[in-house]
C-alpha positions as CSV (number, residue, x, y, z in Angstrom):
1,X,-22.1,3.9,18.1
2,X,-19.7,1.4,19.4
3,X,-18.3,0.8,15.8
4,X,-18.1,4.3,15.1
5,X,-15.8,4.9,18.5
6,X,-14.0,1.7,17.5
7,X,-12.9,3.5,14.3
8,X,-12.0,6.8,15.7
9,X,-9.9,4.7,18.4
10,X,-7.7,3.2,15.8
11,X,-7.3,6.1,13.5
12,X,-5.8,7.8,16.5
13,X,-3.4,5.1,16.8
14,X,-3.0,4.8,13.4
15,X,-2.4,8.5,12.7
16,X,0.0,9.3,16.0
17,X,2.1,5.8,15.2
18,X,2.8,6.7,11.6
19,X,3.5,10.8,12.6
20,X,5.5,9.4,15.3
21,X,7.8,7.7,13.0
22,X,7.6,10.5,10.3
23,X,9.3,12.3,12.9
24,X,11.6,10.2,14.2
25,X,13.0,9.3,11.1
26,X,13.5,12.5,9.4
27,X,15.2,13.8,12.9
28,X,17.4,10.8,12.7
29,X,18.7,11.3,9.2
30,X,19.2,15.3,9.4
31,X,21.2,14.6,12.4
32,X,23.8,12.0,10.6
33,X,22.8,11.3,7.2
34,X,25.8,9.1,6.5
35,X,25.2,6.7,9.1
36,X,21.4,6.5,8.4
37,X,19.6,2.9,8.4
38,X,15.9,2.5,9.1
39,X,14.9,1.4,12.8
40,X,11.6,-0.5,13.1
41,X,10.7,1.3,16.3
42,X,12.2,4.3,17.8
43,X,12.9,4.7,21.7
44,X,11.4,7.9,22.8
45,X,13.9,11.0,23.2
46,X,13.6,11.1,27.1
47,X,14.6,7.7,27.6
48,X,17.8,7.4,24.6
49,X,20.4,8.4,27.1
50,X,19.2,5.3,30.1
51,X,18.9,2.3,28.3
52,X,17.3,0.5,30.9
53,X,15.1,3.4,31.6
54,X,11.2,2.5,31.8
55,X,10.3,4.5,28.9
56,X,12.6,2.9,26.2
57,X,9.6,0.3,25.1
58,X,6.8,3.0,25.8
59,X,6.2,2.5,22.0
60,X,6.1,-1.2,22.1
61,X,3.6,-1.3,24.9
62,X,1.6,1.0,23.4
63,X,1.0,-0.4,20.5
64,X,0.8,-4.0,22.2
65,X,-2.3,-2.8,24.1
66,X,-4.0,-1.1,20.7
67,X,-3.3,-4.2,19.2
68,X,-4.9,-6.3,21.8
69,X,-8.3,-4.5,22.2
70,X,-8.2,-5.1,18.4
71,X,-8.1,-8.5,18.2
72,X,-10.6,-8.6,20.9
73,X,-12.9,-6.4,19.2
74,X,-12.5,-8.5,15.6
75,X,-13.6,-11.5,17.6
76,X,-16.3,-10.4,19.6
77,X,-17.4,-9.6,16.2
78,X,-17.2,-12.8,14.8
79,X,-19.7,-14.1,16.9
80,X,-22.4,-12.2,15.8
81,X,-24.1,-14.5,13.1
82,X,-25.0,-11.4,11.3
83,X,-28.3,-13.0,9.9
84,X,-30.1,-9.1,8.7
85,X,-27.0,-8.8,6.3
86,X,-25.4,-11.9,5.8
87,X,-28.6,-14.7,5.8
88,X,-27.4,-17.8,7.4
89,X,-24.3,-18.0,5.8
90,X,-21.1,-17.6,8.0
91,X,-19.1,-14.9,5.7
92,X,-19.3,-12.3,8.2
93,X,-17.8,-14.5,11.1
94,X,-15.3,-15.5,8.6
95,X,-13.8,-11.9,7.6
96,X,-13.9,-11.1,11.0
97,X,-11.8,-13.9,12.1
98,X,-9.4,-13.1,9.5
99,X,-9.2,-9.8,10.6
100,X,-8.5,-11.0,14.1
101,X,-6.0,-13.7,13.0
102,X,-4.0,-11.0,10.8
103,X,-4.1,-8.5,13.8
104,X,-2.6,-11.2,16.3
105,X,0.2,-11.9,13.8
106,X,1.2,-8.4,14.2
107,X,0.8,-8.7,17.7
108,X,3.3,-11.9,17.8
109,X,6.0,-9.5,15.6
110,X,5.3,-6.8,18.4
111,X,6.2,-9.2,21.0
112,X,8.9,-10.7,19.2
113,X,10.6,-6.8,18.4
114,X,10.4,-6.3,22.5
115,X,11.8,-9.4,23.2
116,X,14.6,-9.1,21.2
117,X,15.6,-5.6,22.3
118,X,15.1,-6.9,25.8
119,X,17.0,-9.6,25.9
120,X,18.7,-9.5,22.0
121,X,21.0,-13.1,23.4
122,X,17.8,-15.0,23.7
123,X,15.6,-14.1,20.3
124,X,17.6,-12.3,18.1
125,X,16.0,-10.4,15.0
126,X,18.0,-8.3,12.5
127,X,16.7,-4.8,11.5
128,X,15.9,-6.8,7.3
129,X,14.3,-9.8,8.9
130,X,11.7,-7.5,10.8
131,X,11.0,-5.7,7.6
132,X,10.8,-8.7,5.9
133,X,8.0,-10.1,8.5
134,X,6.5,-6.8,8.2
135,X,5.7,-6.6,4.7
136,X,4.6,-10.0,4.5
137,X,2.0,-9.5,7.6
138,X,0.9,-6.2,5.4
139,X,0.9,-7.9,2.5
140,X,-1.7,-10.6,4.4
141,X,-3.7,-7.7,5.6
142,X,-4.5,-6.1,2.4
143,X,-5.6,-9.2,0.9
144,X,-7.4,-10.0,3.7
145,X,-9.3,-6.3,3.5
146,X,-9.7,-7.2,-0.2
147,X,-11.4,-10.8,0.2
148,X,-13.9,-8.8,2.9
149,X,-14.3,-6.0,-0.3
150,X,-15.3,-8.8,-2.3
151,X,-18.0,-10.8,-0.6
152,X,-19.6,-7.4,0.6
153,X,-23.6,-7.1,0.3
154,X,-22.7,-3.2,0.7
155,X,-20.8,-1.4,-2.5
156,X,-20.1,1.4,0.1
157,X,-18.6,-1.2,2.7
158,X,-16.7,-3.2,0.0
159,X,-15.2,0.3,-1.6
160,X,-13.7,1.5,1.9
161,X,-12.5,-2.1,2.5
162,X,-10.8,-2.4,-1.0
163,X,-9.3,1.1,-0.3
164,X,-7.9,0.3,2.7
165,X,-6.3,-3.0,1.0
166,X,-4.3,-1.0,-1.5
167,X,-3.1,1.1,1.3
168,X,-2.1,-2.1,3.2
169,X,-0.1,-3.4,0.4
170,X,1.8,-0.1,-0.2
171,X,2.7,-0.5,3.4
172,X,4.2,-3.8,2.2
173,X,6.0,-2.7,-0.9
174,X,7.9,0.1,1.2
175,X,8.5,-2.9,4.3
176,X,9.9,-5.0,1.5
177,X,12.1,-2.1,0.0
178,X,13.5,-1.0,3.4
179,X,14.2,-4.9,4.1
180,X,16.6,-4.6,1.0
181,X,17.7,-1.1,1.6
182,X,17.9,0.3,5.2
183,X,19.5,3.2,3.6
184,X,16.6,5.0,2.0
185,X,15.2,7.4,3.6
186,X,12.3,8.2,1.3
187,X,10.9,4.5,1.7
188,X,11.0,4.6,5.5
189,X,9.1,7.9,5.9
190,X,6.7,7.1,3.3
191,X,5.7,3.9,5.8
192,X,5.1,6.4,8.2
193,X,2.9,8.8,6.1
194,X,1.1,5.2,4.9
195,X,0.6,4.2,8.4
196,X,-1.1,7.7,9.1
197,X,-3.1,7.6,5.6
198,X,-4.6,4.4,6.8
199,X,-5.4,5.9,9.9
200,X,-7.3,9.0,8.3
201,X,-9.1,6.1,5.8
202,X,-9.9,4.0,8.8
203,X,-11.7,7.3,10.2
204,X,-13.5,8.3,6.9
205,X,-14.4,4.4,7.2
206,X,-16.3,4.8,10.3
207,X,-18.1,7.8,9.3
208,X,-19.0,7.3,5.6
209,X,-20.6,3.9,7.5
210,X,-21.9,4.8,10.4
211,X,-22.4,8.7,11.4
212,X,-25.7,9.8,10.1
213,X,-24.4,13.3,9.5
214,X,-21.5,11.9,6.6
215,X,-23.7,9.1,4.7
216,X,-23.7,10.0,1.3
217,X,-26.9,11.4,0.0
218,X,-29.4,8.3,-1.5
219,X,-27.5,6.3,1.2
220,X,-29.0,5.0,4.6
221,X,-28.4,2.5,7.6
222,X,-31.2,-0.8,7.8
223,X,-33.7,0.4,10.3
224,X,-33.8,-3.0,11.2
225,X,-30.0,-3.2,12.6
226,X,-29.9,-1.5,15.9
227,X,-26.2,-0.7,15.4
228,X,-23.6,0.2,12.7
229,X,-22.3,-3.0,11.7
230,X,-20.4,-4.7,8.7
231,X,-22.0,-3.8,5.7
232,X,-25.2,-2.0,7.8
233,X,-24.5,0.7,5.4
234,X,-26.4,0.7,2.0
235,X,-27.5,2.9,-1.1
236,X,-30.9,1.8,-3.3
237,X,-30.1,2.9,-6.4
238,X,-27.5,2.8,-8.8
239,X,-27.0,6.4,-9.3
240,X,-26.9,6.8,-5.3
241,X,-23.8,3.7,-5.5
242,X,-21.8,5.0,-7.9
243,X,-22.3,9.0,-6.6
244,X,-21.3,7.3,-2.8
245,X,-18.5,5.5,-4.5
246,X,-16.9,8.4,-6.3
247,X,-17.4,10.7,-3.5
248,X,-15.2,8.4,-1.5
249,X,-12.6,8.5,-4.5
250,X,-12.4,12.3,-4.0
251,X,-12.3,11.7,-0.1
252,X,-9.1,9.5,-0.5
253,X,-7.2,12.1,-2.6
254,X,-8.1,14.4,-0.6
255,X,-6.7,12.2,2.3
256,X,-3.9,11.9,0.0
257,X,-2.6,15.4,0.0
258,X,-3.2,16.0,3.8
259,X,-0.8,13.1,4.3
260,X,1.9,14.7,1.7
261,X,0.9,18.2,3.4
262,X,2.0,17.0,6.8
263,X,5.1,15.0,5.3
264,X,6.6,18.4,3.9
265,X,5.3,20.4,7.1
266,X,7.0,17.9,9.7
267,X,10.5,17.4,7.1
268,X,10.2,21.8,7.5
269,X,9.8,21.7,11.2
270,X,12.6,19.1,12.4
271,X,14.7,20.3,10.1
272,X,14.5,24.2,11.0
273,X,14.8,22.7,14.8
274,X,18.2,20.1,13.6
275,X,19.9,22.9,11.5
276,X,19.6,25.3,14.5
277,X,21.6,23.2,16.3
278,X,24.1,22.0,14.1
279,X,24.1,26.0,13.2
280,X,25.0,26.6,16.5
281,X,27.9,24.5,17.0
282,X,29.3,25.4,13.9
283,X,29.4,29.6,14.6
284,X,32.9,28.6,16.5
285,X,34.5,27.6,13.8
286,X,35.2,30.7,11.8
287,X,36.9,32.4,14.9
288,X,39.1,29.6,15.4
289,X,40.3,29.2,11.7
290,X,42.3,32.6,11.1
291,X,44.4,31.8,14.6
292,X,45.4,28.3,12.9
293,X,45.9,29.8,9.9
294,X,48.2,32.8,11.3
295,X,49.7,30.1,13.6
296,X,50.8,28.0,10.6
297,X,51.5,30.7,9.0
298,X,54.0,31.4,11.7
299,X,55.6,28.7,12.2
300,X,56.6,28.3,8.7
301,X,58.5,31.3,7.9
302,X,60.5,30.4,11.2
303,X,61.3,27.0,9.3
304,X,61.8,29.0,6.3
305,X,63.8,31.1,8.2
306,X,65.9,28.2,9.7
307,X,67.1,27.1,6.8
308,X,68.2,30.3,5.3
């Protein structure tokens, strides 16, 4: 149970951090496309006119404390020997360290992002160099989700693991992109739909593992583990594996296109709320064009005039 509530606490995370920036960034290139650049974070609305107000970082310390009861949780976990799964060996304390090293990396760039908008004189960091430390800390985290895929006694563990790797290092590639152009704007809201994918994964994670009710069928728990754990999760036969492992194919594109779905649902929504705006301050306009035009008009057959 307490794996199962770790997962849906992170997809949450996951999921409002990545639709958080979806939105941000498409608001922020409707508004002025021309001066565009991606922004690792994004203050909230109600605290962009006060820069010093006490929401500007709300984001930051957000994702400081989700961060933090992560890396706690990945090494709390360590210390379980594991011996019903694992034997003796130490490969499950292992993982789970990584895990927890990888999340307190991102932790340090979280830090280092708040720092440097707090006081920017003392640790400077330009917009390419934080994409740049991004990508490579995604980069570390997919191959650390794909070294756990590969040392997995559970085919069901070690397919969710290796999804959520390839996942990670799309994260990266669209980091590593935005590093070298700011400019794009399809690159920086696809990081945000990838952050939310993840989160929806990192759900189906928790309950293809560990809720009863969405096991695939021909796969069960060990009776002998009293809770869900790493790799607690296994099918007997073959044809149960690869049914299981398909299933979970199916579940990611379906993942897939709710993720694109939302993308083209929030691009409709802040741009329908954007161009009502800039609609609005442009109705003037036409009423205040003839009387230049007549006043030009004017005040050239008086020239014209003049000089007859």
């Amino acid at each position: 149970m307490a794996a199962l509530l770790y997962q849906i606490l992170s997809s949450s995370a996951l999921v409002s951090l990545g639709l958080y920036h979806m939105v941000a960034t498409t608001r922020n290139h409707l508004k002025s496309p021309q001066s565009y650049s991606a922004k690792p974070y994004h203050p909230f609305p109600l605290s962009s006119s006060s820069p010093n107000h006490r929401l500007r970082f709300l984001q930051l310390y957000l994702i400081i404390a989700c961060l933090l009861v992560a890396v706690v949780h990945q090494t709390v976990t360590s210390l379980d020997a594991d011996p019903l799964l694992k034997g003796r060996t130490p490969v499950h304390r292992f993982t789970s360290l990584q895990s927890a090293a990888a999340l307190f990396l991102f932790l340090l760039l979280t830090l280092a992002i708040l720092l440097s908008e707090w006081a920017p004189s003392l640790l400077p960091l330009s917009t390419d160099l934080i994409f740049g430390l991004a990508a490579a800390l995604f980069y570390m985290q997919s191959f650390v989700s794909w070294g756990a895929a590969s040392v997995q006694t559970s085919d069901l563990q070690a397919k969710c693991d290796s999804v959520s790797g390839r996942v990670s290092a799309l994260a990266s590639l669209l980091c590593l992109v935005l590093a070298c152009q700011p400019k794009l704007f399809v690159a920086d809201v696809g990081l945000g739909a990838a952050m939310s994918l993840q989160g929806l994964w990192v759900l189906q994670t928790g309950l293809s593992l560990y809720a009863d009710a969405f096991i695939p069928e021909g796969c069960h728990k060990l009776l002998d583990v009293v809770s869900g754990v790493e790799g607690s999760t296994k099918c007997d036969l073959d044809e149960s594996r690869f049914r299981a492992v398909a299933i979970l194919d199916l579940l990611f594109l379906v993942h897939v296109m709710f993720v694109l779905l939302i993308m083209m649902v929030t691009y409709a929504v802040v741009a329908k709320s954007v161009g009502i705006r800039k609609l609005s301050s442009y109705e003037a306009l036409p009423t205040a064009a003839p009387d230049n035009h007549n006043h030009n008009h004017i005040q050239m057959k008086a020239l014209s005039g003049t000089q007859a």
